[in-house]
C-alpha positions as a printed Julia matrix, in Angstrom:
134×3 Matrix{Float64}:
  15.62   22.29    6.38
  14.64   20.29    3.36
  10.71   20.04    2.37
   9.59   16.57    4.6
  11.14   18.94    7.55
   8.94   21.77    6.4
   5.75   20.48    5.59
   6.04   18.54    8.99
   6.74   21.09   11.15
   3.49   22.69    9.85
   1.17   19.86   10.07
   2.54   18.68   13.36
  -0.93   20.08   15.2
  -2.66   18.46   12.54
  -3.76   15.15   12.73
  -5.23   14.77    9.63
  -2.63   16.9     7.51
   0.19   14.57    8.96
  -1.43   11.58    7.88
  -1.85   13.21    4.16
   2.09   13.97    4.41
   3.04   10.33    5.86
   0.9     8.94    2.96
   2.22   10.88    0.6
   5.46   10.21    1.55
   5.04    6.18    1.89
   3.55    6.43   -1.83
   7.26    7.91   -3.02
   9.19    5.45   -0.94
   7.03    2.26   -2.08
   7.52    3.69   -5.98
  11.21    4.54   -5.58
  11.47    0.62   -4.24
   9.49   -0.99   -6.66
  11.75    1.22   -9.1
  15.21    0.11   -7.53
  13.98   -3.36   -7.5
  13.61   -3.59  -11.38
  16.85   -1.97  -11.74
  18.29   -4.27   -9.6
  16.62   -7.44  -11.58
  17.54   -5.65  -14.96
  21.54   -5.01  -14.2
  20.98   -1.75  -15.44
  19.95    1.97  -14.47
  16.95    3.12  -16.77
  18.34    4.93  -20.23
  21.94    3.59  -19.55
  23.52    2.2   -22.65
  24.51   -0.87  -21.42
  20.91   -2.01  -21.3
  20.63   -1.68  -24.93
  19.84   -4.83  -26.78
  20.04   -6.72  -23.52
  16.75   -8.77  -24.33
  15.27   -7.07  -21.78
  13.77   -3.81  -20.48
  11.44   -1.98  -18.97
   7.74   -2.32  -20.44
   5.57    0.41  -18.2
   4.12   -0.28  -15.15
   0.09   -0.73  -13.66
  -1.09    0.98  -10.96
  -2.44   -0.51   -7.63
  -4.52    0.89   -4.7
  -3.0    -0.71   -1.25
  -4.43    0.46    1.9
  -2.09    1.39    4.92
  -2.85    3.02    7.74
  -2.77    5.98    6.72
  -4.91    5.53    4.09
  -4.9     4.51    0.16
  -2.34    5.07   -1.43
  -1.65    3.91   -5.26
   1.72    2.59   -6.66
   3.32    2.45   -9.97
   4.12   -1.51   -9.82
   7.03   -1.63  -13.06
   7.07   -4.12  -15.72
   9.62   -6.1   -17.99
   9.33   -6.43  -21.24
  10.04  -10.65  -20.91
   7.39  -10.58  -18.26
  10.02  -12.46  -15.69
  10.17   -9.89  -13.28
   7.95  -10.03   -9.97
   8.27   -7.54   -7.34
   8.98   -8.45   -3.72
   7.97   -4.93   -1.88
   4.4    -5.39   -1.66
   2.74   -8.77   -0.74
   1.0   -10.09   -3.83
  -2.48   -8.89   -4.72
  -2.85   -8.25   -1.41
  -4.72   -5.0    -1.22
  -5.2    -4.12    2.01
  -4.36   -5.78    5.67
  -6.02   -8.25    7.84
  -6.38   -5.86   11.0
 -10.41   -5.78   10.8
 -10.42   -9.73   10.22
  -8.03  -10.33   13.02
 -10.23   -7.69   15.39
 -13.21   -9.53   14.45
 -11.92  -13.0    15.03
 -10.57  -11.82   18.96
 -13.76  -10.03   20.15
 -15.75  -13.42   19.33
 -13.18  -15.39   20.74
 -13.56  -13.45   23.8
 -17.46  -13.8    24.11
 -18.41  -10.6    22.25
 -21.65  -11.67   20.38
 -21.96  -11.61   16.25
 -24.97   -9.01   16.64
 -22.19   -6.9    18.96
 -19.73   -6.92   16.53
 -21.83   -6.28   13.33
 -23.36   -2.76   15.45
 -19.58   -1.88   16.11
 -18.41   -2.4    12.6
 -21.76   -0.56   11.86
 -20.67    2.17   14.09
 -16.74    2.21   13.12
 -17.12    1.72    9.42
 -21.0     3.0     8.25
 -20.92   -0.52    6.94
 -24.2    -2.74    8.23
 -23.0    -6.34    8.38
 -26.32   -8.6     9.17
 -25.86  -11.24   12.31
 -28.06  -13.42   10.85
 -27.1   -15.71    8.01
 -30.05  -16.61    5.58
C-alpha cells in the first residue's frame, strides 16, 4: 500500500479529512504539471548539463491561490529567465470558477427573485449581498 492508499483508507468516513487529502493531493499534481511543462518548454530536466549556457533557464516561480472544489489550494507557477514561457495548466489569472455566477444567473432565469437569491447566498456563504441597487 503506498501513502495516498493509506491516508485514504483512514479518512474514508471522513468527509472533511478526504477533502484535505484530495486537496492536498491536487496541489502536488497541479505543481508537478506546471513543473513538467517548463521542462518541456526548456528541452531540458532541471540541473542537467545540457541546459547550461542555453540562454535560458529557470528563474523561480510565484505562488497563486486557485479555488477548486475542494478548497484553496496554492501553486508554485515556474518562471524563465527570458520571460517567454506561459503555462497552459491553469486558466490565466483565473482564480477561482464561475459555479456561483452561473447558479445565480439560472435561479433568476427561472423566476427566483433578486431579494431570494441575495438571502440564499446570505445563508450559503455568510455573505449579505443587498437586492437593492442605490
Amino acid at each position: 500500500m503506498n501513502d495516498f492508499t493509506k491516508d485514504f483508507a483512514q479518512a474514508l468516513f471522513n468527509p472533511d479529512k478526504i477533502n484535505d487529502l484530495l486537496r492536498k493531493e491536487l496541489q502536488q499534481a497541479v505543481n508537478n504539471l506546471l513543473e513538467a511543462e517548463l521542462t518541456a518548454f526548456l528541452g531540458y530536466d532541471p540541473y542537467a548539463r545540457n541546459g547550461w549556457n542555453t540562454g535560458n533557464s529557470r528563474n523561480g516561480a510565484y505562488f497563486r491561490k486557485v479555488d477548486t472544489q475542494f478548497g484553496p489550494i496554492e501553486v508554485q507557477v515556474p518562471r524563465d529567465r527570458n520571460g517567454q514561457f506561459h503555462q497552459h495548466t491553469l486558466p490565466g489569472y483565473k482564480q477561482h470558477s464561475d459555479i456561483l455566477e452561473s447558479m445565480i444567473i439560472k435561479l433568476y432565469s427561472k423566476g427566483v427573485t433578486t431579494r431570494e437569491i441575495a438571502d440564499l447566498i446570505e445563508k450559503m456563504y455568510g455573505s449579505h449581498y443587498s437586492p437593492i441597487h442605490g
